[in-house]
BAFI-3210 file (N, C-alpha, C; in Angstrom, 3 decimals, decimal comma, padded with zeros to 6 digits):
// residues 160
n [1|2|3|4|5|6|7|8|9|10|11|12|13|14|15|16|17|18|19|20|21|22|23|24|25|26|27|28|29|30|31|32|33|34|35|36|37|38|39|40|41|42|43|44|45|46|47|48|49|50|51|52|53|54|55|56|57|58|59|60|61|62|63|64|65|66|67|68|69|70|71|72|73|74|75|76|77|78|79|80|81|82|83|84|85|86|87|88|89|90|91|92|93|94|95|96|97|98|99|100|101|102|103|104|105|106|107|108|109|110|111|112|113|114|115|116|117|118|119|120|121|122|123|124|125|126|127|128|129|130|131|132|133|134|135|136|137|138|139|140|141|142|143|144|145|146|147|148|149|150|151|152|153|154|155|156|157|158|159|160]
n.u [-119,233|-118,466|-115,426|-112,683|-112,912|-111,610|-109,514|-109,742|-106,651|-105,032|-105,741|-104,648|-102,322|-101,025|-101,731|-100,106|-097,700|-097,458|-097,456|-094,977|-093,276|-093,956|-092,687|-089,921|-086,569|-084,263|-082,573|-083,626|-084,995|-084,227|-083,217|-085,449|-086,043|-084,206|-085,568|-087,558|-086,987|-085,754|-087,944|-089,833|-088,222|-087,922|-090,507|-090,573|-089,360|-090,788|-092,746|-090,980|-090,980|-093,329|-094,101|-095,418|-095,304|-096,446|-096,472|-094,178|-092,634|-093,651|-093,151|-090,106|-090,088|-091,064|-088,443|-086,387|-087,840|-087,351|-084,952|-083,913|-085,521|-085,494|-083,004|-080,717|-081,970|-081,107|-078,927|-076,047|-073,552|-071,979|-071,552|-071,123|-068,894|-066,439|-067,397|-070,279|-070,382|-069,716|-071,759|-073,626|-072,780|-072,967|-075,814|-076,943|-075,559|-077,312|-079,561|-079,349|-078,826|-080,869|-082,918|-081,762|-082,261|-084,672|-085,710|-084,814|-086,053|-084,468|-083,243|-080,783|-080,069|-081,039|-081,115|-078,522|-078,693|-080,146|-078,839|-075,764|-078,172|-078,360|-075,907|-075,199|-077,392|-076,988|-074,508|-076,052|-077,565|-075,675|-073,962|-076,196|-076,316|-074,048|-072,427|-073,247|-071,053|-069,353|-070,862|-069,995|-069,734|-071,364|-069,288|-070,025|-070,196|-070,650|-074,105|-074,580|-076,067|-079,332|-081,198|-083,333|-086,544|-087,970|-086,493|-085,089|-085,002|-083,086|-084,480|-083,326|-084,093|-085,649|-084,731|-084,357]
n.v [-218,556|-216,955|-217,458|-219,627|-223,357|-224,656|-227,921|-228,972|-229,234|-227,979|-225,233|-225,171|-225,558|-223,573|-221,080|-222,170|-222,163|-218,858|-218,501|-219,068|-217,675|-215,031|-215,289|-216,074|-215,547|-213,237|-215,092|-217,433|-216,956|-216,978|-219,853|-220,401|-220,023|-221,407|-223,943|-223,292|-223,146|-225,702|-227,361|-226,957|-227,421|-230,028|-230,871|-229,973|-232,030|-234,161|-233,143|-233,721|-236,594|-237,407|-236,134|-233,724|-231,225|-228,346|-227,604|-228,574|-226,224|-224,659|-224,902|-224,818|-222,379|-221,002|-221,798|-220,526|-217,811|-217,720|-217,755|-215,878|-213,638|-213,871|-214,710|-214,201|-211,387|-210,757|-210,332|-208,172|-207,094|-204,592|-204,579|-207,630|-207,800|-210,061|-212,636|-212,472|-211,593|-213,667|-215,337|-214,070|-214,409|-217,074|-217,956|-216,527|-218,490|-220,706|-220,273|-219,694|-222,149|-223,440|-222,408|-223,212|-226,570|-226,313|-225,595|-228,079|-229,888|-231,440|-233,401|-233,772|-231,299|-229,814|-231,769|-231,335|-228,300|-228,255|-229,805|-228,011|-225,516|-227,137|-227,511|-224,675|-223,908|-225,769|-225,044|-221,968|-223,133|-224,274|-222,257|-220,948|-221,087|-220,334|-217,320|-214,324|-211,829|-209,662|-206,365|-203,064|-199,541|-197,173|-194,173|-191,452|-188,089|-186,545|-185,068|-181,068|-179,761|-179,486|-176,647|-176,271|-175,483|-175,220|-174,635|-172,016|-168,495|-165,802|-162,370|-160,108|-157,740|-155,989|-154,752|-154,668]
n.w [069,851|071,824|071,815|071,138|072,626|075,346|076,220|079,853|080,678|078,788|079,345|082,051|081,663|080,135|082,293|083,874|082,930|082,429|085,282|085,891|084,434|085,320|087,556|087,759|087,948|085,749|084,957|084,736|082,862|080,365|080,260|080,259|077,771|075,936|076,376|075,340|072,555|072,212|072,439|070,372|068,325|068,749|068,396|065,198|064,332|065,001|062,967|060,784|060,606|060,300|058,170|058,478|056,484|056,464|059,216|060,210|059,613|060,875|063,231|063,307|062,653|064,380|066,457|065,830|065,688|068,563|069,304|067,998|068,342|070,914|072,530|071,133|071,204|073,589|074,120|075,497|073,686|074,302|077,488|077,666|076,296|074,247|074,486|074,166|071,762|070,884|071,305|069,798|067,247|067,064|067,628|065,457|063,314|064,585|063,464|060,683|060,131|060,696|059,164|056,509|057,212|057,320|054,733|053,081|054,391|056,924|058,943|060,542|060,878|062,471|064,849|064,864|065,522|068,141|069,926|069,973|071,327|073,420|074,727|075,926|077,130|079,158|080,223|081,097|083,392|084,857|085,938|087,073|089,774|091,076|092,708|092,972|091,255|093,452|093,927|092,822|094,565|093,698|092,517|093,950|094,159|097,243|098,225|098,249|101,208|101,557|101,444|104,364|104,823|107,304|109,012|111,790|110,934|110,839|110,481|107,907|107,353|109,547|112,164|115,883]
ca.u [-119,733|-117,551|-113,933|-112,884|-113,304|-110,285|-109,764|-109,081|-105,031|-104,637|-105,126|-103,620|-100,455|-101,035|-101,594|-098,443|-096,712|-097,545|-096,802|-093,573|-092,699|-093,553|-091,842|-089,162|-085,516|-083,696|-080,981|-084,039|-085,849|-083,241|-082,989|-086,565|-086,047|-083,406|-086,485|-088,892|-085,873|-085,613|-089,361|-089,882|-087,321|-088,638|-091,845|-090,168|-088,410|-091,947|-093,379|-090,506|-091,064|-094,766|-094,487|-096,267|-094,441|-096,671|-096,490|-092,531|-092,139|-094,269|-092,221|-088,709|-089,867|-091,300|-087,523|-085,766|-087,833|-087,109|-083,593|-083,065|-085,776|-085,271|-081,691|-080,068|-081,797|-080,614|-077,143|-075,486|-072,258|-071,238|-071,321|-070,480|-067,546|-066,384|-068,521|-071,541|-070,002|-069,649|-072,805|-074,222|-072,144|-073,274|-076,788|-076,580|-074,973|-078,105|-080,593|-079,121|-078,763|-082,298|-083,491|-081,778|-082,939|-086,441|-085,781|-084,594|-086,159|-083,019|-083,512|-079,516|-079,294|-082,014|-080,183|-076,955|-079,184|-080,508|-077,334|-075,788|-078,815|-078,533|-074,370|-075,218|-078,467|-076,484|-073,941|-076,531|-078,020|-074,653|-073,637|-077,187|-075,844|-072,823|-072,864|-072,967|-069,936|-070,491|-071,312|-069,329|-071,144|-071,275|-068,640|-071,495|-070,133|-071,571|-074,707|-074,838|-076,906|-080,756|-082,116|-084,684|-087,557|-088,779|-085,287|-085,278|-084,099|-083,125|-084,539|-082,118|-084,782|-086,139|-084,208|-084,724]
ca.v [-217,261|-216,459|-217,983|-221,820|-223,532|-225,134|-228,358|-228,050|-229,928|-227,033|-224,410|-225,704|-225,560|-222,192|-220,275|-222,926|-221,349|-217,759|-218,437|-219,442|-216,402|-213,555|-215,758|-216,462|-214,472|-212,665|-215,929|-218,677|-216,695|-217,313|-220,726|-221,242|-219,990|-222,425|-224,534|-223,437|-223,371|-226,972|-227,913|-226,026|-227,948|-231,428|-230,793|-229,535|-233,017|-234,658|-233,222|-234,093|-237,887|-237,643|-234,839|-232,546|-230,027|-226,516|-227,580|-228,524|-225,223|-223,150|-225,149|-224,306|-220,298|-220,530|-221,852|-219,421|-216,425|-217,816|-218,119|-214,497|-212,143|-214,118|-215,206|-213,083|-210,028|-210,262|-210,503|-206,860|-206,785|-203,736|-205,352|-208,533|-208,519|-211,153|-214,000|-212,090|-211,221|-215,335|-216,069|-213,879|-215,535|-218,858|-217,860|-216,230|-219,480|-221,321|-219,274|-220,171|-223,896|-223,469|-222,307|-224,763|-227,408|-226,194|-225,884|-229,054|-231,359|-232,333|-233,597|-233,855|-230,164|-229,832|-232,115|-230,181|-227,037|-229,203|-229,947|-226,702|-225,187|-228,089|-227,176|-223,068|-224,449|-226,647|-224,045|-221,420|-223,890|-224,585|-220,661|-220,308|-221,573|-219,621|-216,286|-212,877|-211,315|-208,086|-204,846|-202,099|-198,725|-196,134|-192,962|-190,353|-187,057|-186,034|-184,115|-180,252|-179,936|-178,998|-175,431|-176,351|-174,468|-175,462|-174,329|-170,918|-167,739|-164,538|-161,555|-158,993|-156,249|-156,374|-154,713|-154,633]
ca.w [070,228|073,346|071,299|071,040|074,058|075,223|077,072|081,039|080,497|078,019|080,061|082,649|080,982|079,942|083,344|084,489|082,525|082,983|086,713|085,693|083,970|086,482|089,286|087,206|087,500|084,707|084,462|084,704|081,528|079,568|080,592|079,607|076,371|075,235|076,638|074,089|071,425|072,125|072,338|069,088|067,225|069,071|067,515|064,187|064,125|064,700|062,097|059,523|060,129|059,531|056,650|058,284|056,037|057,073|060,469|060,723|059,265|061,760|064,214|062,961|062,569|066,127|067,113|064,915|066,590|070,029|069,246|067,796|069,025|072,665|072,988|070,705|071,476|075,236|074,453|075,771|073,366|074,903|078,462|077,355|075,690|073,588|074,946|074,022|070,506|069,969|071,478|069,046|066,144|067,262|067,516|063,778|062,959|064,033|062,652|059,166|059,840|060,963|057,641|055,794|057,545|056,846|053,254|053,035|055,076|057,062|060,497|060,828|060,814|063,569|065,708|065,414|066,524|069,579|070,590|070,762|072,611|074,920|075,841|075,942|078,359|080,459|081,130|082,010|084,262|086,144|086,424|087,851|091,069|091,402|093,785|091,907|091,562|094,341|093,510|093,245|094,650|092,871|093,052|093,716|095,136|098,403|097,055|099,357|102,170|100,975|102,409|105,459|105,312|108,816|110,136|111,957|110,396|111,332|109,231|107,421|107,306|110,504|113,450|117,303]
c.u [-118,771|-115,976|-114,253|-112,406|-111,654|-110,139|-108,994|-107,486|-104,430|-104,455|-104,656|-102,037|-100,458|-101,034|-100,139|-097,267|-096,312|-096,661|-095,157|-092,648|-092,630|-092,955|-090,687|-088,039|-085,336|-083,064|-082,440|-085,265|-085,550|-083,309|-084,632|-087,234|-085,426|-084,500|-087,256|-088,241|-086,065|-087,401|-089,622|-089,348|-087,645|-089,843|-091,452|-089,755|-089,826|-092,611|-092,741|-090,849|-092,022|-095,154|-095,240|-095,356|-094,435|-096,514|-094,584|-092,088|-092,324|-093,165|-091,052|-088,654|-090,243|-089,546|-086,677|-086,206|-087,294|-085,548|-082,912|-083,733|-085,682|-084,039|-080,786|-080,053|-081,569|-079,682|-076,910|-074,030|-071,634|-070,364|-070,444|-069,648|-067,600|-066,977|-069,676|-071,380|-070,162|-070,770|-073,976|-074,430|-073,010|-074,790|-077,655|-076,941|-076,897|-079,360|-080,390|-079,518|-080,280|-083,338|-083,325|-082,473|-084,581|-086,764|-085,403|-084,942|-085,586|-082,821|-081,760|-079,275|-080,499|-081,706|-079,199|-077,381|-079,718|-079,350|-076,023|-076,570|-078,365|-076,826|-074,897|-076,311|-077,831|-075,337|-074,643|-077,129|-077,143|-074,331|-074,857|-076,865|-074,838|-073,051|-072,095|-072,220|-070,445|-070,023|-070,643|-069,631|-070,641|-070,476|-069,712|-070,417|-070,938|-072,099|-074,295|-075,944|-078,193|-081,089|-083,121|-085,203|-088,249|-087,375|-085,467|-084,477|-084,013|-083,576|-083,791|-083,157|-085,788|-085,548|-084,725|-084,327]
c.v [-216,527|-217,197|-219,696|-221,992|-224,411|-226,648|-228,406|-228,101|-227,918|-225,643|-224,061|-224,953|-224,569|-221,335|-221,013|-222,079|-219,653|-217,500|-218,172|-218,138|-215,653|-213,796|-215,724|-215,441|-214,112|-214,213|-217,208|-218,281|-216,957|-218,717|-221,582|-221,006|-220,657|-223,630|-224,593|-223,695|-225,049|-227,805|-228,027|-227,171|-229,614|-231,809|-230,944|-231,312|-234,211|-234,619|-233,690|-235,320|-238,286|-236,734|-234,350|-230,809|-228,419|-226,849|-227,747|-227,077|-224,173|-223,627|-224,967|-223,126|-220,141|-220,795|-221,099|-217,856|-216,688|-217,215|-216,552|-213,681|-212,545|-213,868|-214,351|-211,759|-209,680|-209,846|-208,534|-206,977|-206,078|-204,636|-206,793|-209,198|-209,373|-212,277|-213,544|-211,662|-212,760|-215,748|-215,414|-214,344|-216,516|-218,880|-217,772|-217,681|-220,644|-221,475|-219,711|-221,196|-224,273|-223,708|-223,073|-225,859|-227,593|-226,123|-227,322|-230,448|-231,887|-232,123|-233,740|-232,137|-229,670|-230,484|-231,299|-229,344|-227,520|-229,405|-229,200|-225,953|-225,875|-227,848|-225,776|-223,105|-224,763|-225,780|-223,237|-221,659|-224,064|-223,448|-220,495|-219,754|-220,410|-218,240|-215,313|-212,077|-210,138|-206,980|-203,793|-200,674|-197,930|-194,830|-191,716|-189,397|-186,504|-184,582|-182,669|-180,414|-178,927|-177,645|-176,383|-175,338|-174,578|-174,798|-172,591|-170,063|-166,322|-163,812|-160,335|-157,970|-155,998|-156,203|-154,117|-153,210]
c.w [071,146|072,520|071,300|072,686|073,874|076,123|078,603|080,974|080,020|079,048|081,203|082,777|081,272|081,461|084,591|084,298|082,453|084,126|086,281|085,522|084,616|087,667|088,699|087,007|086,237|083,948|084,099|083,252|080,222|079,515|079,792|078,018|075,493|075,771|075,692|073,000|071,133|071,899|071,017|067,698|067,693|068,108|066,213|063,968|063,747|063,251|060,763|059,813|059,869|058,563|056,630|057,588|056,716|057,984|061,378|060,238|060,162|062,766|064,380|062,993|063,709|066,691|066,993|065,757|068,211|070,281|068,972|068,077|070,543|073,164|072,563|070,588|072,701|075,296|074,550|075,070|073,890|076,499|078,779|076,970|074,954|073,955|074,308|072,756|070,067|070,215|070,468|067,527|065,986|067,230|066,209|063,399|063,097|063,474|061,450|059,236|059,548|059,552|056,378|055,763|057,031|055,328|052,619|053,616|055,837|058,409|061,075|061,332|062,255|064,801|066,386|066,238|067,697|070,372|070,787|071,363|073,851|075,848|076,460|077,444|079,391|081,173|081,705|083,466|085,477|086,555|087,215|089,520|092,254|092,183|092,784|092,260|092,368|093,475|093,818|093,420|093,765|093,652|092,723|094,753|096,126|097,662|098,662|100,021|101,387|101,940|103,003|104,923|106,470|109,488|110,399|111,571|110,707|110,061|109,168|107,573|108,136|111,868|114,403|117,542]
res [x|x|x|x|x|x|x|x|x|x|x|x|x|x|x|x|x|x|x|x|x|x|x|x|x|x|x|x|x|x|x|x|x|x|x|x|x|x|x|x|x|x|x|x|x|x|x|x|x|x|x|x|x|x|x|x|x|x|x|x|x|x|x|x|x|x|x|x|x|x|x|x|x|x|x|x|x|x|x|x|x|x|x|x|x|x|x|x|x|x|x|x|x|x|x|x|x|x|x|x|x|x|x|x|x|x|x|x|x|x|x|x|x|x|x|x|x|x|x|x|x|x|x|x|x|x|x|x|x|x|x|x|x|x|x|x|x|x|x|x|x|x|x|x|x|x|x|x|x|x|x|x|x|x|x|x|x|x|x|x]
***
């Protein structure tokens, strides 16, 4: 009547994880998306050795969206330069494998994608650390001085 009931563990998790998110910087969102990437494809791996077929599949298209509307739609090419041109490559790259894998059954190729998340991860993880390059201000021309209207004014049409 009121939805499916859930048990307490479950949602648990769930408002855990919430937290997580609105506390959670720009660099550590990222970080927990090659998280779900990897979960995703843990699961996916599960279900190939017990042939849960529909279910390794939802699990491979859940890692697949993580991977390219998360990871790959952050990337700033412009900004980024060539790093952010290969990390898009490489992302591409396992987006395909991905799909293979899932057409095929083929826990080798699910690996591979585990194990590039897990370098791309472990670097963001160690840059976390590092102190952000500083800021360079902005060349803003001194704006002019604003008319007062509280300031006192003599009047032009108005003589003593």
């Amino acid at each position: 009547m009121f939805g499916k009931t859930r048990p307490g563990a479950n949602a648990y998790m769930d408002i855990n994880l919430e937290t997580g998110v609105f506390a959670a910087s720009p660099h550590k969102l990222i970080v927990m998306l090659f998280d779900g990437a990897k979960l995703a494809l843990s699961n996916a791996q599960l279900h190939l050795e017990n042939k849960h077929v529909a279910a390794k599949g939802q699990a491979i298209a859940h890692a697949i969206r993580i991977i390219s509307d998360g990871l790959r739609a952050s990337l700033n090419k412009d900004a980024g330069g060539p790093l952010a041109k290969n990390l898009d490559a490489l992302y591409e790259y396992m987006c395909t494998r991905l799909v293979l894998a899932n057409l095929h059954n083929d826990a080798k190729i699910v690996n591979e994608v585990i194990d590039l998340l897990e370098v791309i991860r472990q670097a963001w993880v160690e840059i976390e650390d590092l102190p952000a390059p500083p800021v360079k201000p902005l060349d803003v021309p001194p704006s002019k001085p604003r008319y007062d209207i509280l300031a006192p004014r003599t009047s032009s049409f108005i003589k003593a």
